[in-house]
C-alpha positions, 0 to 999 in steps of 0.5 A: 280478420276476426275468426268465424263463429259458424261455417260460412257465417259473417262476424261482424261486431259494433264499434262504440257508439257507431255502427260497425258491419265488419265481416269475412265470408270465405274466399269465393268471388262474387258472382253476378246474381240475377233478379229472383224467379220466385214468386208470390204465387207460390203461396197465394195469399190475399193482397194486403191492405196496406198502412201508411207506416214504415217499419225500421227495426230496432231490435238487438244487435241494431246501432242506437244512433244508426237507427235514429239516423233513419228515423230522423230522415224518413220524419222530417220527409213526412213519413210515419215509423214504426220502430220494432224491436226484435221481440215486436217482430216475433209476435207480429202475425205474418199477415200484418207484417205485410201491410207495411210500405216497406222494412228499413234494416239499419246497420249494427252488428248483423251476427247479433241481430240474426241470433236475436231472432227465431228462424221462423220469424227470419223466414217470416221477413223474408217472405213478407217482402219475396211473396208479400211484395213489401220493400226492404232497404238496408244500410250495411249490416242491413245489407249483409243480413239480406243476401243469402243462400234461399233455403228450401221450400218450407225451411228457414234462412240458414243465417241473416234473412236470405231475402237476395239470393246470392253468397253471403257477402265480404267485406270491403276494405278500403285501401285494402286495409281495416280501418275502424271506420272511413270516408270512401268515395261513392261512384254513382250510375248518374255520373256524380261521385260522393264521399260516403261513411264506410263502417265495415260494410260488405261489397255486393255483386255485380246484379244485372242492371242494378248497381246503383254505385260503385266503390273505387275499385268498382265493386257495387257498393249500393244496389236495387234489385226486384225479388219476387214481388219485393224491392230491394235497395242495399247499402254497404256504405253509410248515407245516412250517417250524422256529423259525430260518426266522422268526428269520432275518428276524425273523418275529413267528408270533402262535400259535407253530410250525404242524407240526401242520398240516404233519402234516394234510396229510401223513397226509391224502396217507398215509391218501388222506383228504380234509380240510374244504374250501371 
């Protein structure tokens, strides 16, 4: 288990070509998080103008194939991305942030990606989608950057963007071991099961009506959940992940690629529709 760089922080690091989310935050449990009461009204601003686009950031710490994965999907589903590198996001005004459909966050190295970005514009992120109602989905490092504790009224995340309320997440390991990387099967709230890339990625808690699938020891490994005006749909494991990351460690994938998942999570977060859960 790799040490801790900060108090209560994750270290999770990328692994060669493939996305890694590896992570060990402490010994807590977790414990059911409800949808957030925080509201939009609380800052009142204008309702946005919204633009046609999808913002996927692309910025440091982010997998370059992960990325490409998710943008590969959302074009061929017709959509049209903005791909936002970590100092894009800085120097984009709050108000045009919030004209977006919706932030997609691929996976990579989440402590990086964090570091890679003033507080106030991870404060930004998060208010875009908690008051500005914009959706957020997020694929393993995109899950553990957005579960946190919420900071105060005027402050900033103290780490990631705290758009979920909640203890910062733990890693779930398959079989109770570390590997590099696995095929874990993927118990879905519509009675169907999948074998998904697992990559380091986080288990999540028990949301009230929310947990889209289930790993094998029935921990959430995908869920949705509303806060604020922003929805949120998370991924510990790896949907979107194309045939190379499973030769590159010789995965063996018993029902082929899962990007067709991938897109029900993502045009959940689009449509702001919510998907069969437990």
């Amino acid at each position: 288990m790799l040490k801790l760089t900060r108090t209560w922080v994750p270290v999770l690091f990328l692994m060669g070509s493939v996305a890694g989310c590896v992570g060990d935050q402490g010994n807590s449990a977790p414990g059911e998080v409800l949808e957030s009461s925080e509201s939009s009204s609380s800052t009142p601003t204008p309702t946005p103008t919204r633009i046609n686009e999808v913002l996927l950031f692309n910025g440091v710490g982010t997998n370059a194939s992960n990325a490409q994965a998710l943008i590969d999907i959302l074009e061929q589903e017709g959509l049209s991305v903005k791909v936002m590198s970590s100092a894009q996001m800085e120097a984009i005004a709050e108000s045009d942030l919030r004209r977006y459909l919706m932030i997609v966050w691929p996976g990579g190295d989440a402590n990086v990606m964090s570091d890679g970005l003033s507080g106030a514009t991870r404060a930004k992120i998060r208010r875009a989608v908690v008051q500005g109602g914009v959706s957020y989905v997020g694929f393993c490092a995109g899950a553990w950057m957005a579960v946190g504790p919420v900071p105060a009224v005027n402050s900033v995340p103290y780490w990631g963007l705290a758009i979920v309320p909640g203890d910062y997440l733990k890693i779930y390991l398959p079989n109770g071991q570390q590997p590099t990387g696995a095929m874990v099967t993927a118990y879905f709230a519509n009675q169907s099961s999948r074998d998904l890339v697992w990559w380091g990625g986080p288990y999540l808690a028990d949301y009230s009506n929310g947990v889209i699938a289930r790993y094998p020891d029935r921990r959430a490994a995908i869920i949705e959940t509303t806060v604020g005006s922003g929805f949120v749909v998370i991924s510990g494991l790896h949907p979107e992940a194309p045939q190379n990351w499973r030769d590159s460690i010789g995965l063996v994938d018993r029902d082929g690629l899962d990007f067709d998942v991938a897109w029900d999570l993502l045009n959940a977060g689009l449509l702001r529709s919510r998907l069969a859960t437990f």
